[in-house]
N, C-alpha and C positions, 0 to 999 in steps of 0.2 A: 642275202648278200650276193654280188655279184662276184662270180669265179671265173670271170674273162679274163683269160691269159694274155692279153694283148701288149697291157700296160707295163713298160719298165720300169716303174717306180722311183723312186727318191734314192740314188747310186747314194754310197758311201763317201764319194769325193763332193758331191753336194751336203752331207752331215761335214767333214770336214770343216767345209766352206762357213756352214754358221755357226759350230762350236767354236771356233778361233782355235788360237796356239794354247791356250791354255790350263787345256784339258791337264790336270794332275794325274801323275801315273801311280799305283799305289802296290805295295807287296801284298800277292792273297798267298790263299791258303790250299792243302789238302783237297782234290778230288775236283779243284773247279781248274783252279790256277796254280801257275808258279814262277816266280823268278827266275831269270837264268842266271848263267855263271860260265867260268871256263870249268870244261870238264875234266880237267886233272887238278884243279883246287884241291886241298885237301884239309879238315880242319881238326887237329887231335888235339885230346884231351889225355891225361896223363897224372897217377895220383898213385901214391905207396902210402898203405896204410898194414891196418890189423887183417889178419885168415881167415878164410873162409870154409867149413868142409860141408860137402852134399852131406843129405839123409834119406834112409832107404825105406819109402813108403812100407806098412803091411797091406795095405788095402787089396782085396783077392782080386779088381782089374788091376793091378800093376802087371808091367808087363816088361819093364824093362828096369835096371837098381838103378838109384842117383851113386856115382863115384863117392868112393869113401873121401877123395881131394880132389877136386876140380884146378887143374894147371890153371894157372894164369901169370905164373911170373914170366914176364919175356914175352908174352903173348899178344899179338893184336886183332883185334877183331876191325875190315874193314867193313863198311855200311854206305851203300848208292844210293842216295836221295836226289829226287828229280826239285831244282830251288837252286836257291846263291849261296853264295859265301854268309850270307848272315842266316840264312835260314839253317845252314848246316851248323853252326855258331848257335843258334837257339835252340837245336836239336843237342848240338855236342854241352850244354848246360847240366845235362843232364847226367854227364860221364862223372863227375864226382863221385858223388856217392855209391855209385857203381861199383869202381877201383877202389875205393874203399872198403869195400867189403870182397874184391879180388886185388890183392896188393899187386903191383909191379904188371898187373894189362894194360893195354895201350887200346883205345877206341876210336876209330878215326871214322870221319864222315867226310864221305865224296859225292860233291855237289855234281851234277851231269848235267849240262846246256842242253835244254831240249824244246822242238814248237810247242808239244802237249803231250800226255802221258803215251800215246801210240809211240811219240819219238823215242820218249826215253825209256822204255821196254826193247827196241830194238837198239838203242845203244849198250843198253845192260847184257844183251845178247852179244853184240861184240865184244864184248869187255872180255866175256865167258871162251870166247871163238880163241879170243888175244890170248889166252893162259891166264887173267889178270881178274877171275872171278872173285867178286865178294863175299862176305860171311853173310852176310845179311843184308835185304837188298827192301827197304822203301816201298813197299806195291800197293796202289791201288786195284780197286775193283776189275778196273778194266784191263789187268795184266795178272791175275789171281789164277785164271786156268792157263793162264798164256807160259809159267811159271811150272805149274803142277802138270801141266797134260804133257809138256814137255822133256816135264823127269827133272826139273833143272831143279827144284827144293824138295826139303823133308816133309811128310806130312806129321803133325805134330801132337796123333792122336796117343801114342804111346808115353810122351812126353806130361801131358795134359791129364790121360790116365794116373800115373803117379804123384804127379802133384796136386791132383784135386781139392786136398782139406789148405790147400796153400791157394788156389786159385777161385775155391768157391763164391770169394766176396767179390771176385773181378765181375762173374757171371752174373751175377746177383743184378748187378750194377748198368749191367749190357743189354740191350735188346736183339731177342733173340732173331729178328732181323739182319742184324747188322754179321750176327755170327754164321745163317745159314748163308750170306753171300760171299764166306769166305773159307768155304765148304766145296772140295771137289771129288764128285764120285764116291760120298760115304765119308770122307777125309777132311780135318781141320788142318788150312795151312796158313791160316795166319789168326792171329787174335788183334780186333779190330782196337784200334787207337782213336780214331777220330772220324766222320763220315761229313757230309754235306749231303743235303738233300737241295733238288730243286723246288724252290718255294718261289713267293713273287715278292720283290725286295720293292718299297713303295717312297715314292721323296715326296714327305709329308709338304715339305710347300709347294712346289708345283701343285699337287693335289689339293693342296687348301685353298690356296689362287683361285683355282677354277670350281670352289666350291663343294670339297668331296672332303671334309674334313674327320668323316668315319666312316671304312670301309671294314664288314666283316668276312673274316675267315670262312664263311659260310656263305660265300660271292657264289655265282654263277660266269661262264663263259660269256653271258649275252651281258650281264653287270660291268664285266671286264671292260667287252668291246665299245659298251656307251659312254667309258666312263674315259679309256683311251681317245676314243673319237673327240671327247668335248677339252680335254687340258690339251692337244695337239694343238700349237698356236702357228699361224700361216703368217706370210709380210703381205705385202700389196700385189706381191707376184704370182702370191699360190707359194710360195717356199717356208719349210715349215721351218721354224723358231725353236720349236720346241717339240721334241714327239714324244708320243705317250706311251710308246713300247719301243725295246729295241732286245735282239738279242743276238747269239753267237752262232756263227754257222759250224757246230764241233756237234759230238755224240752227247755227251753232257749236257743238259741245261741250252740245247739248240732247241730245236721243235719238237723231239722225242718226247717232253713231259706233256704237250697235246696230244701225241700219241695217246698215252696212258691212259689222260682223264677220257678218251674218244673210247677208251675199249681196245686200244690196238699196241702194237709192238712191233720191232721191226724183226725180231725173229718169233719163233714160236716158244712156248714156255714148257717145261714139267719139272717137277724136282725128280731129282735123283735119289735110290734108296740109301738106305742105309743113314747111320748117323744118329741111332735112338740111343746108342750109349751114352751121348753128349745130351740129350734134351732129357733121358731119363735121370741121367746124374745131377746135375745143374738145373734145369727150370720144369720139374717135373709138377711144381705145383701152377706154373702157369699158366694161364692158356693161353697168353699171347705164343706160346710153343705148341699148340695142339697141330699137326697135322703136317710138321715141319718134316725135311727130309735131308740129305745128304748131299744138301748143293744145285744151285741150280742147271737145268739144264738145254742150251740154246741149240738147237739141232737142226734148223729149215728155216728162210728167211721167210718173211711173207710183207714183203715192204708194200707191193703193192694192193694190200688188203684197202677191203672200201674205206673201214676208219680212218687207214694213215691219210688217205687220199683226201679225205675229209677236211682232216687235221692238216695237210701242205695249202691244201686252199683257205682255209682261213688264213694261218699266217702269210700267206702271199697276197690274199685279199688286204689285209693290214700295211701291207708294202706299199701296194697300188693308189691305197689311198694317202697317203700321204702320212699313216698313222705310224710306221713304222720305217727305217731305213732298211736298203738290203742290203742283209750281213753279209759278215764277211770271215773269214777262216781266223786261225789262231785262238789268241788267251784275252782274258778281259781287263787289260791294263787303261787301253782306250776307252771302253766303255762304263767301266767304273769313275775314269774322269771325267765324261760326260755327265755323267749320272751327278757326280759330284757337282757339277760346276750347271747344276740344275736345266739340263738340254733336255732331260730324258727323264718322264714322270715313272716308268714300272718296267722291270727288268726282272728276268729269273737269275736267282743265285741261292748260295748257299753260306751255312753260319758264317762262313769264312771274310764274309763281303762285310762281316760287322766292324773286324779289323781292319781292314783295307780302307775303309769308308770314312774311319777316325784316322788315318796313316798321312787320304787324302786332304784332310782336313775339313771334313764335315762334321758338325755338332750332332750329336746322339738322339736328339733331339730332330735332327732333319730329317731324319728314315726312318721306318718301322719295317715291320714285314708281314707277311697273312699266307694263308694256306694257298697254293697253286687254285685258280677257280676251276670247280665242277663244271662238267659237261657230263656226260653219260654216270662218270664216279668222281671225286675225288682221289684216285688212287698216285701217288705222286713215285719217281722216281728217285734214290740216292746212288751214292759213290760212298764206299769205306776207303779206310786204310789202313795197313797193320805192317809189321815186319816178316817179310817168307826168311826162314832158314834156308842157304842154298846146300844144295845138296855136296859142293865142293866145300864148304866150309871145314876149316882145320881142325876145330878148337868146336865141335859141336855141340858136347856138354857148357861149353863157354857161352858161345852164343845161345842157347837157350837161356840162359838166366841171367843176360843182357835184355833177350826177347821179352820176358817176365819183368824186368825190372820198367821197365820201356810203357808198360800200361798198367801201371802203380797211379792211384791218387798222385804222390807226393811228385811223379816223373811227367805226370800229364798238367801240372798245376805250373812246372815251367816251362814248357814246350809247346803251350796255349795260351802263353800268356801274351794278353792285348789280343786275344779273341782270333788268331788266324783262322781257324778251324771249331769243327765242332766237336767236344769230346764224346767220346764213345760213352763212357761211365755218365748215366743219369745224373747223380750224384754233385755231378762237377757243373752242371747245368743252375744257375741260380741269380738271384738277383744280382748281388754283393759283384760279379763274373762280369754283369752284361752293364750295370750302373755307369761307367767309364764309356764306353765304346757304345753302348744302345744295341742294338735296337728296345725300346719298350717291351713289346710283345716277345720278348724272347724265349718265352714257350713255346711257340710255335716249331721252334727246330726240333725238340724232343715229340712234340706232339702230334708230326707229322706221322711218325710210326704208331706211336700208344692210340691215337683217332682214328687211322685208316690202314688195318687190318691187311687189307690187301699192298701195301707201298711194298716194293720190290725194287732191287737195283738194277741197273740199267743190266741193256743184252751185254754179257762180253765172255763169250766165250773164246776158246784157242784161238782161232781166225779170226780174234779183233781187230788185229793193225787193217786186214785186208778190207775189214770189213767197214770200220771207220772211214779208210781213204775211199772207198764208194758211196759210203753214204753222205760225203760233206762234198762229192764232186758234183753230186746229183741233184743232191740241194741247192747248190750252188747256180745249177744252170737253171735248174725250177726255179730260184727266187729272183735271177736276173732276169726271168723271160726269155730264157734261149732256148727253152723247151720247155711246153706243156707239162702241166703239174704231171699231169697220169702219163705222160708219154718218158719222163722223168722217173719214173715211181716205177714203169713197167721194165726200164733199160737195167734199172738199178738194181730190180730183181733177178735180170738176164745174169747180170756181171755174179751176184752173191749165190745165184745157183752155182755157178758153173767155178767160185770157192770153192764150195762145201758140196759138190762133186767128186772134189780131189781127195775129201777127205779117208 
């Protein structure tokens, strides 16, 4: 394949031009996307029932009592989630039964208007600067050290010690993936709720159109490329109709998951020690736990290693030829109504797009999904997401067994419902879930981790805002042509040295 940088490709305002106006915009989910909102919305729930009192583990790690009476009359717990007013509304569902079992608390959910999770991490940081810190604060993957390295939450190892014979069916239930991504420096700060992975989301008629009416999990990169090259549909001008890839220029589900399957990353990798009390206590007969450690740990860029470089020339080779448009920053509201309204044969996304996709009005039926295709590995990237305890919070015994209640079957069964996201608990994964909303193959979301051993969550360590805003600038001028792939690749690593310098 040709890797001449010459060509500027098929701009965004020419997809524009042949999608029409009528692209559908749809609500996603967790880790990929979110609504916005105005960010002092606020949505509470509110319920007086029957008492509640802790109990005080014997177990010899306990390390700290549960209160004989956990306050809650009078008490509110607020909670920053990055979404709208309805998504906070879907979350706040869930405060019922809660208050019910703390009479007279108050649970409020604050939506925060944000571009992508880099923004609303640093909004939640004002919030904290403002005096006006949350109890509990909504984090993804890519704000989990941004969170903890900063001292701003509790880590929740003492908490989790004690309640163990109360928390072991959560684990049971969990992939111990999803738990060591939410591990900092030996330390549990969050217990994941629901995750995405980047997979590759497929519009079974465009595909079928062009004659590709089964595509295995067990695709190749060179499978990908032939298979995009021939459903790209042109006019009489050379303009495509129809393109067979398109994706986001963000840290997520951008071009990073070509990283992956090439062998490469954009920083360097090692886990951190510590953390066998958790894999010993809870998945000690696993093995998908052998070897697990204390959190990941992102320490030296290496953006422009040969792989990535590899991996920006293919996807910009894709551009050039007409097979893919050049992305563009932001969330994937646009491109999921594309996608919908059949412009666009294969996209990376996550469980979340299953929602979104039946929101925009597509039949269950019109999409499926398959595993990211091999190249070197199949090793795929996710995003969790879980609730951090901040370290200002009032009511801290409260908010934990909010936290707890928060990644319950019974609390994940309404707070997923119509498929935004993907649940953390196996469990919750099943036909009866996915029958409404599709995708068919909807094993595939859990099977990305139980298949491929090595899948790990994306880079995001402390200096991820900084780190995000150079890597989607760089991308940016590499996918427009305004700079050489590698000359792109080499500035980008100047800028993310001379970050994590200061460190």
């Amino acid at each position: 394949m040709d890797t001449n940088n010459n060509s500027k490709g098929y701009s965004r305002r020419n997809f524009l031009r042949i999608a029409g106006a009528g692209a559908t915009l749809a609500t996603l989910g967790a880790c990929g996307d979110a609504a916005t909102a105005t960010p002092t919305a606020k949505v509470a729930a509110t319920t007086a029932s029957s008492g509640a009192t802790g109990q005080t583990t014997t177990a010899a790690s306990t390390v700290i009592s549960a209160p004989a009476v956990i306050k809650s009359e009078g008490e509110t717990l607020k909670i920053a989630l990055y979404g709208s007013r309805e998504s906070a509304a879907t979350r706040a569902a869930i405060v019922d039964p809660f208050v019910k079992k703390f009479p007279g608390a108050k649970v409020e959910y604050i939506p925060i208007q944000a571009i992508d999770w880099s923004d609303f991490f640093t909004k939640v940081l004002a919030m904290k600067a403002a005096g006006n810190t949350p109890d509990l604060t909504i984090v993804a993957t890519e704000g989990t050290q941004i969170f903890a390295g900063k001292g701003l939450a509790v880590p929740l190892d003492d908490y989790v010690k004690r309640d163990k014979a109360e928390l072991a069916s959560y684990f049971k239930d969990v992939h111990p993936s999803l738990v060591e991504a939410m591990m900092y420096e030996g330390s549990l700060y969050e217990l994941p709720s629901e995750f995405n992975a980047a997979n590759m989301f497929i519009n079974t008629k465009v595909l079928g159109e062009a004659g590709f009416s089964d595509i295995s999990s067990d695709w190749t990169r060179d499978q990908f490329y032939e298979i995009a090259k021939k459903v790209t549909k042109k006019d009489a001008s050379g303009q495509p109709q129809v393109f067979g890839y398109q994706w986001i220029n963000r840290l997520w589900g951008g071009w990073l998951p070509w990283m992956f399957v090439n062998g490469g990353n954009l920083m360097t990798e090692e886990r951190a020690p510590g953390g066998q009390w958790l894999w010993e206590t809870f998945y000690k007969d696993d093995p998908a736990a052998k070897n697990r450690g204390g959190g990941w740990r992102w320490l030296q860029p290496k953006a422009n290693d040969p792989a990535n470089l590899e991996a920006l020339n293919f996807v910009h080779q894709l551009t050039k030829e007409g097979i893919a448009p050049v992305p563009e920053l932001g969330g994937g509201d646009t491109l999921q109504g594309f996608f919908a309204s059949n412009k666009v044969a294969m996209t990376i996304a996550g469980g979340f797009w299953a929602g979104g996709l039946k929101n925009a009005g597509m039949a269950n039926t019109a999409f499926d999904v398959r595993m990211f295709p091999k190249w070197k590995s199949q090793r795929h990237q996710f995003g969790a997401v879980g609730y951090v305890l901040m370290k200002d919070a009032k009511n801290k015994d409260l908010a934990w067994e909010f936290l707890k209640h928060a990644v319950t079957i019974e609390s994940a069964q309404i707070y997923l419902k119509g498929n935004i996201s993907t649940p953390a608990r196996r469990s919750l994964l099943n036909a009866e879930r996915y029958s409404v909303t599709g995708p068919k193959n909807w094993q595939v979301f859990y099977d990305t981790m139980e298949k491929n051993p090595d899948t790990a969550p994306i880079p995001a360590p402390a200096e991820a805002n900084q780190m995000t805003t150079i890597f989607t600038k760089y991308t940016g001028l590499a996918m427009a042509s305004e700079m050489p792939t590698k000359a792109a690749l080499d500035a980008m690593q100047k800028d993310l040295e001379a970050v994590f310098a200061k460190k």
